[in-house]
TORMARTI-876353 format. One record per residue (C-alpha): residue in one letter; x, y, z. Coordinates in pm, whole numbers, padded with zeros to 5 digits, always signed. Example, Ala and Ser with C-alpha at 12.3 -4.5 7.8 and 13.67 -1.06 7.14 Angstrom:
TORMARTI-876353
A+01230-00450+00780S+01367-00106+00714
end
This chain:
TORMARTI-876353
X-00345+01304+02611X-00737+01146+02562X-00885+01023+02260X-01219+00814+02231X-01085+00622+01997X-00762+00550+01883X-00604+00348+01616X-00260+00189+01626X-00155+00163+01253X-00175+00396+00975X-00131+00195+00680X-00394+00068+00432X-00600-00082+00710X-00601+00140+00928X-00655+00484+00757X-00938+00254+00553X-01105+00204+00937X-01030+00607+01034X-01229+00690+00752X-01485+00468+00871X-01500+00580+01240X-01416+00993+01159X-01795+00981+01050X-01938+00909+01423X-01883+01188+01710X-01564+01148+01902X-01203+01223+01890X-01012+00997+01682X-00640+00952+01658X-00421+00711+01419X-00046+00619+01561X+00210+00478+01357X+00576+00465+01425X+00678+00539+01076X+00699+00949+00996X+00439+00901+00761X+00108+00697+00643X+00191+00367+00401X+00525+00346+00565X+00469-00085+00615X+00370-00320+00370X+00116-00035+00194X+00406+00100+00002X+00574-00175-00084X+00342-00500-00263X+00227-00554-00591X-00095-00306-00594X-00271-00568-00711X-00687-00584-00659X-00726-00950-00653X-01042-01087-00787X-01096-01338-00476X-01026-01697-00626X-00717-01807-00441X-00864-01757-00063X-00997-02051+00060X-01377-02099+00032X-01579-01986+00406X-01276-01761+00535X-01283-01418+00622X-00963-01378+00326X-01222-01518+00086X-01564-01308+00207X-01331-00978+00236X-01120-01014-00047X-01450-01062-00317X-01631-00802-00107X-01374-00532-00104X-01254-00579-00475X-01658-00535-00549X-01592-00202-00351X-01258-00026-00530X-01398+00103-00860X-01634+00313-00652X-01397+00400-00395X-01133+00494-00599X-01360+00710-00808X-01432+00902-00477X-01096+00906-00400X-00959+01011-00702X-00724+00722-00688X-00551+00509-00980X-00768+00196-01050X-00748-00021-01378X-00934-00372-01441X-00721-00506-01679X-00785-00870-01564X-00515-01172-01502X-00375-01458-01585X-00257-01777-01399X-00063-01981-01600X+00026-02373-01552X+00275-02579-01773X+00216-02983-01677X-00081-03163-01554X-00012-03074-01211X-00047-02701-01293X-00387-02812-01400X-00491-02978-01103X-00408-02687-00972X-00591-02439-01170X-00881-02669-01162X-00866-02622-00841X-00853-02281-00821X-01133-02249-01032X-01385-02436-00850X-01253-02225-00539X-01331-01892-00731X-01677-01987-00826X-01795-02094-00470X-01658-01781-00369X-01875-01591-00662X-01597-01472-00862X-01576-01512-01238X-01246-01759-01338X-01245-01982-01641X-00992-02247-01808X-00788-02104-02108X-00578-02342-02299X-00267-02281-02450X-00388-02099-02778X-00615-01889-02592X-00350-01768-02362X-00115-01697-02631X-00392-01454-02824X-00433-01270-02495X-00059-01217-02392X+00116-01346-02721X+00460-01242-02518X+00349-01533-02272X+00653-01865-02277X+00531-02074-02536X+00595-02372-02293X+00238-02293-02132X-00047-02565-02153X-00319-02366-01955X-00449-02071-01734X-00693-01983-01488X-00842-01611-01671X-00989-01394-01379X-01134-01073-01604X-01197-00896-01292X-00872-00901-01114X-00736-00517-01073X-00452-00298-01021X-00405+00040-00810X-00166+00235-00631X-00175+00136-00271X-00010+00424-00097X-00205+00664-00283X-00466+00468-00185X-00327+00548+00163X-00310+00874+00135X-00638+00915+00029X-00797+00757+00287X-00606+00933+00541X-00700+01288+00374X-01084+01183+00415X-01020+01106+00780X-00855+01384+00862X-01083+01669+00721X-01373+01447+00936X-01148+01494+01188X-00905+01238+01268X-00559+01339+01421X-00244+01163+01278X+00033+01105+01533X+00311+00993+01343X+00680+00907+01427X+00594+00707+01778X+00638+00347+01825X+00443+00199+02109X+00650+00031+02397X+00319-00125+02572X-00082-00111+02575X-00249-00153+02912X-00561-00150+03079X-00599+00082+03369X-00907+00256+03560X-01116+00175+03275X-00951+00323+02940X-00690+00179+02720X-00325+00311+02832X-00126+00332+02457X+00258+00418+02576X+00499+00535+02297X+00839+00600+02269X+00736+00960+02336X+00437+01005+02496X+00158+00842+02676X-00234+00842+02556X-00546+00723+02703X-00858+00603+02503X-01179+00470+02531X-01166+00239+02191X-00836+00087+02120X-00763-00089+01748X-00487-00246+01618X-00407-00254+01304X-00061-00278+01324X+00048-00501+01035X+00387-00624+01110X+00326-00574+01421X-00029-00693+01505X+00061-00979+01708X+00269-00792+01937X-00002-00578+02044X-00242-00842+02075X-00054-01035+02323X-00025-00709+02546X-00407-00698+02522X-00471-01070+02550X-00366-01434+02678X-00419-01603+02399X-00137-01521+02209X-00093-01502+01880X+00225-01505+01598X+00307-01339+01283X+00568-01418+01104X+00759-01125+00861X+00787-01253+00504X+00977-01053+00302X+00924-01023-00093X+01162-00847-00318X+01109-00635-00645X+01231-00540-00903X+01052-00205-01063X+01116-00183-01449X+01134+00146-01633X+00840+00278-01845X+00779+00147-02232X+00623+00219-02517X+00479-00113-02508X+00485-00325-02204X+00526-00634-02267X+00178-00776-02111X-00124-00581-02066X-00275-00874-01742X-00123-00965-01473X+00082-01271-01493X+00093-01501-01172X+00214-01878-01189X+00112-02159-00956X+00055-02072-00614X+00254-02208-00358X+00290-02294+00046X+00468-01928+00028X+00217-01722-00089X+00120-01624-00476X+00407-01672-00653X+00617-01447-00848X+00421-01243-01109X+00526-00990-01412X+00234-00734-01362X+00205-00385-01532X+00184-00072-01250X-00124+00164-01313X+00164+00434-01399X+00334+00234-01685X+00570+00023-01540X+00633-00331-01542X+00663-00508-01174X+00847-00845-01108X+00839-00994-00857X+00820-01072-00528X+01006-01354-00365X+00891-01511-00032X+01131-01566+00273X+01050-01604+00633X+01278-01356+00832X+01322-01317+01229X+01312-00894+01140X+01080-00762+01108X+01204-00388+01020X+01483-00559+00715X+01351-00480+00413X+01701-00478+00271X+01701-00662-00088X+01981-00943-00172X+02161-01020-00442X+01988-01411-00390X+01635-01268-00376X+01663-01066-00699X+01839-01369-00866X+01533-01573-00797X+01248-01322-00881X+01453-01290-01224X+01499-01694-01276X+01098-01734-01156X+01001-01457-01428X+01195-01572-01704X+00963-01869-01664X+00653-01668-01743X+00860-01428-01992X+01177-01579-02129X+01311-01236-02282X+01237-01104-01842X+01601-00872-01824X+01761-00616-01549X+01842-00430-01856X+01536-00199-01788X+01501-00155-01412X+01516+00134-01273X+01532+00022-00905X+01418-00238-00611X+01284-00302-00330X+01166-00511-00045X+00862-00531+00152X+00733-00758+00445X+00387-00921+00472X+00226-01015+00768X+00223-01360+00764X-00015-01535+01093X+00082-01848+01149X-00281-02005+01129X-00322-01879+00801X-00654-01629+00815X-00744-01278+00913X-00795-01244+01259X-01051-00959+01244X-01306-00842+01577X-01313-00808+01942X-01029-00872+02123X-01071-00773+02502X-01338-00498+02650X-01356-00214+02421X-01039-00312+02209X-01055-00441+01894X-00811-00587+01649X-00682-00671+01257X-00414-00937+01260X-00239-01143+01020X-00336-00866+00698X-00164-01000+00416X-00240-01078+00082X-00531-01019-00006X-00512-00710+00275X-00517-00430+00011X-00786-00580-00209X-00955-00651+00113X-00913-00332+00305X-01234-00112+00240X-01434-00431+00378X-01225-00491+00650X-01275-00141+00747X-01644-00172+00679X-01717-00479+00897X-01526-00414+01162X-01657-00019+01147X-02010-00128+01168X-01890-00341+01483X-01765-00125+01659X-01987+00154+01609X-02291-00102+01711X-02109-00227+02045X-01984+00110+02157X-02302+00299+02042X-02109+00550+01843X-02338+00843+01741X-02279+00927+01347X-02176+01298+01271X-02455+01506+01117X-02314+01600+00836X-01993+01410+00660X-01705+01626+00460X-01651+01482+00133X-01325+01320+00035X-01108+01598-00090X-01031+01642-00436X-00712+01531-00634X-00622+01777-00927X-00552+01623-01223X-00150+01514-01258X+00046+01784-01484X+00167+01474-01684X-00199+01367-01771X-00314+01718-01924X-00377+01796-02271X-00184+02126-02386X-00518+02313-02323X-00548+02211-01987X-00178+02238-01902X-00148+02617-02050X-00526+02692-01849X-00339+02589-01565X-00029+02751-01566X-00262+03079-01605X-00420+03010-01292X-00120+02899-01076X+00243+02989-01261X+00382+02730-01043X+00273+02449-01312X+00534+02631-01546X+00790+02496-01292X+00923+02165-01370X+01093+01983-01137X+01081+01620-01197X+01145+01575-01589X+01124+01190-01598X+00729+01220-01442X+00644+01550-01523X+00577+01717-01208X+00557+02062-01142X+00655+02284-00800X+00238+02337-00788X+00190+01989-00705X+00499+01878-00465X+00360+02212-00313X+00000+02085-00292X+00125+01731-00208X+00330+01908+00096X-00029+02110+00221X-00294+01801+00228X-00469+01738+00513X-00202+01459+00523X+00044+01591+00380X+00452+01500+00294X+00685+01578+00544X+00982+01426+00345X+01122+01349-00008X+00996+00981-00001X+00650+01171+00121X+00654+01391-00197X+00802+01084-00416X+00463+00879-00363X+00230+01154-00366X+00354+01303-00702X+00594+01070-00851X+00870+01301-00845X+01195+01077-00804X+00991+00773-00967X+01147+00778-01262X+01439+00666-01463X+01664+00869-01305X+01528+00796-00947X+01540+01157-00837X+01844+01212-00946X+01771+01589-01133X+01473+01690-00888X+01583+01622-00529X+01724+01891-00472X+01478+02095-00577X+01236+01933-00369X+01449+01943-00080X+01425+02310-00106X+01060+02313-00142X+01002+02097+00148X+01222+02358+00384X+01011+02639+00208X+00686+02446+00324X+00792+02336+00641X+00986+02625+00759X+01332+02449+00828X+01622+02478+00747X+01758+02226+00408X+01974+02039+00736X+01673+01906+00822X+01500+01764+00578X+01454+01398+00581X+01498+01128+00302X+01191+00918+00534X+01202+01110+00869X+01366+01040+01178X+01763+01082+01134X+01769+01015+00762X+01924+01338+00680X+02026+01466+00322X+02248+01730+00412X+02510+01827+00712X+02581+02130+00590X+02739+02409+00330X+03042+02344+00161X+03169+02681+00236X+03074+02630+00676X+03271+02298+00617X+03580+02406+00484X+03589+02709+00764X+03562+02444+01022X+03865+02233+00957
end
């Protein structure tokens, strides 16, 4: 099978670039081994929109990062994607944190991002749930938060109604050049292309060195979560980080864009790069580390955790361009990848669309349009819409309020779910307190509906993660 371009990736990244290249003429294709977009690190970090002050002054983390922040509150408009600016906070509690922040405030304003020093007082008027222990903090008013798989999601939608194909489920065994196109061989099948990027995340530096001699290495560091159930109040209203470190960010206690409260993650090099199992060690730490920033910090409210792994290069930048003829590459994306994403996908867009003398389409389909959640209605708009489609009288997920219309939309985008965890991050149904505990069956059934197989087949996240084996009744007449 022939493509003119394909992609190897379909998280963040990559469905930010096929949204890019879907707008010149050409078949494009976007492979990922995981059964769905977002399946990597873009469903699992801290949806945070970093303001750009921690990346080091003249790198491409520092250019991107400022750039692409500068470009979500439009995007995500189009989109119709979650995006709040509620600012954040990076506290200190000796004179080293100071340095520190010091630091890190000179290093925001060369990079044209607005920080300032708050002292103690000042902190504790902003986020008066803050340990009184604090001396200082950087304040970055610009810092954001979305959802980054919806974010995915959205960006694959646009790609594919400009035309991009999504071939999902296929991990590539090997990339090769041969009689002048880019050989892309899967555990499946085997494509040909003209263009070849990789965007592979985790995986980046495994496709580069099939493409190139100089070889590079990324390292999978995991970070665990916890996820804390919805309140009347959170506790914080900014994002709380502490003192970088060697490791990364640093643990933070961060409100979601939905409600929640996030803590976490930890940071710890691991040789797999597929484990994003959670420990009872990990959790211990991200608890002891947030207690710091919030003494009262408790498992009494969470509601569940996870794991996910960043791409960590070992030199410590982006690696973003030309990597051999008519391949091209993103390596290393990790924090600040989201925040960075739209301009990575704009640079290295308008690259390869000047080398390869891409012709632009004529005419561009806009992005398609979200329809306002169930759970965000007034009463007016919720009984107007139950008169137009009964389906929104159908609640399945109680703790999130979503109706059978939307898991049913949610099944039919462009994009659309192919599995519980599918309709779980494009609805929120099983995001709640009860972690799909009252509506999975009900979207199980849904899904079969939709998808024209039988409940036996339905996936928790594709592949052989089954739900079912089978009637009770069928099972008892076997034995």
């Amino acid at each position: 099978m022939h493509y003119n371009m394909m992609i190897i990736g379909a998280g963040v990244t990559g469905c930010a670039l096929a949204r890019v290249l879907s707008r010149y003429e050409g078949s494009l294709a976007v492979l990922d081994r995981g059964y769905d977009v977002a399946e990597g690190a873009s469903k699992a970090n801290s949806g945070i929109v970093h303001a750009g002050f921690d990346a080091k002054p003249g790198t491409l983390k520092a250019k991107l990062n400022v750039r692409g922040a500068n470009m979500f509150p439009g995007l995500c408009e189009e989109l119709g994607v979650p995006y709040s600016q509620p600012g954040a906070l990076v506290i200190g509690f000796d004179e080293e944190d100071r340095r520190t922040l010091l630091n890190l405030v000179e290093q925001g304003v060369q990079n044209g991002v607005e920080v300032r020093l708050l002292e103690r007082d000042q902190v504790l008027e902003l986020e008066p749930n803050t340990n009184p222990a604090v001396e200082c903090a950087l304040y970055a008013p610009t810092s954001g938060l979305t959802s980054p798989y919806e974010l995915t999601f959205a960006l694959a939608d646009h790609a594919a109604v400009n035309g991009a194909e999504f071939l999902l489920g296929e991990e590539v065994a090997s990339v090769a050049r041969t009689g002048g196109l880019w050989q892309v061989t899967t555990d499946k099948n085997i494509y040909t292309c003209e263009i070849l990027v990789n965007c592979a995340g985790i995986s980046s530096a495994k496709i580069h060195n099939m493409m190139s001699d100089d070889k590079k290495t990324v390292i999978p560091r995991r970070g665990q979560y916890y996820l804390m159930d919805r309140m009347a109040n959170l506790p914080f209203h900014m994002t709380m980080f502490q003192c970088p470190t060697k490791m990364g960010k640093g643990v933070l206690v961060s409100p979601t864009v939905h409600g929640n409260l996030l803590l976490g993650p930890s940071a710890e090099d691991i040789p797999d790069e597929k484990d994003v199992s959670t420990t009872a060690e990990g959790l211990a730490f991200v608890m002891d580390k947030c207690r710091l920033t919030w003494p009262q910090a408790t498992i009494r409210g969470a509601i569940t955790n996870f794991s996910g792994i960043r791409a960590h290069e070992q030199d410590g930048d982006f690696i973003i361009g030309k990597v051999a003829e008519n391949a091209y590459e993103t390596v290393g994306i990790e924090s600040p990848g989201l925040s960075s994403a739209p301009a990575i996908a704009e640079m290295l867009g308008a690259q390869i669309a000047a080398e390869q003398n891409l012709q632009a389409k004529g005419e561009i389909v806009p992005a398609p349009k979200r329809s306002k959640p169930f759970s965000h209605m007034t009463d007016a708009e919720r009984a107007k819409a139950v008169a137009e489609n009964p389906l929104y009288g159908n609640l399945v997920c109680r703790c999130e309020v979503v109706t059978e219309a939307e898991i049913r939309e949610a099944i039919r985008r462009p994009v659309g779910a192919t599995t519980v965890d599918g309709v779980k991050r494009r609805t929120r149904s099983g995001m709640g307190r009860c972690q799909g505990g009252f509506c999975s069956p009900r979207v199980m059934e849904i899904l079969a509906e939709e998808l024209g197989i039988p409940m036996t087949e339905v996936t928790k996240c594709g592949g052989e993660s089954y739900l079912l084996s089978g009637r009770v009744g069928e099972k008892e007449e076997q034995k």
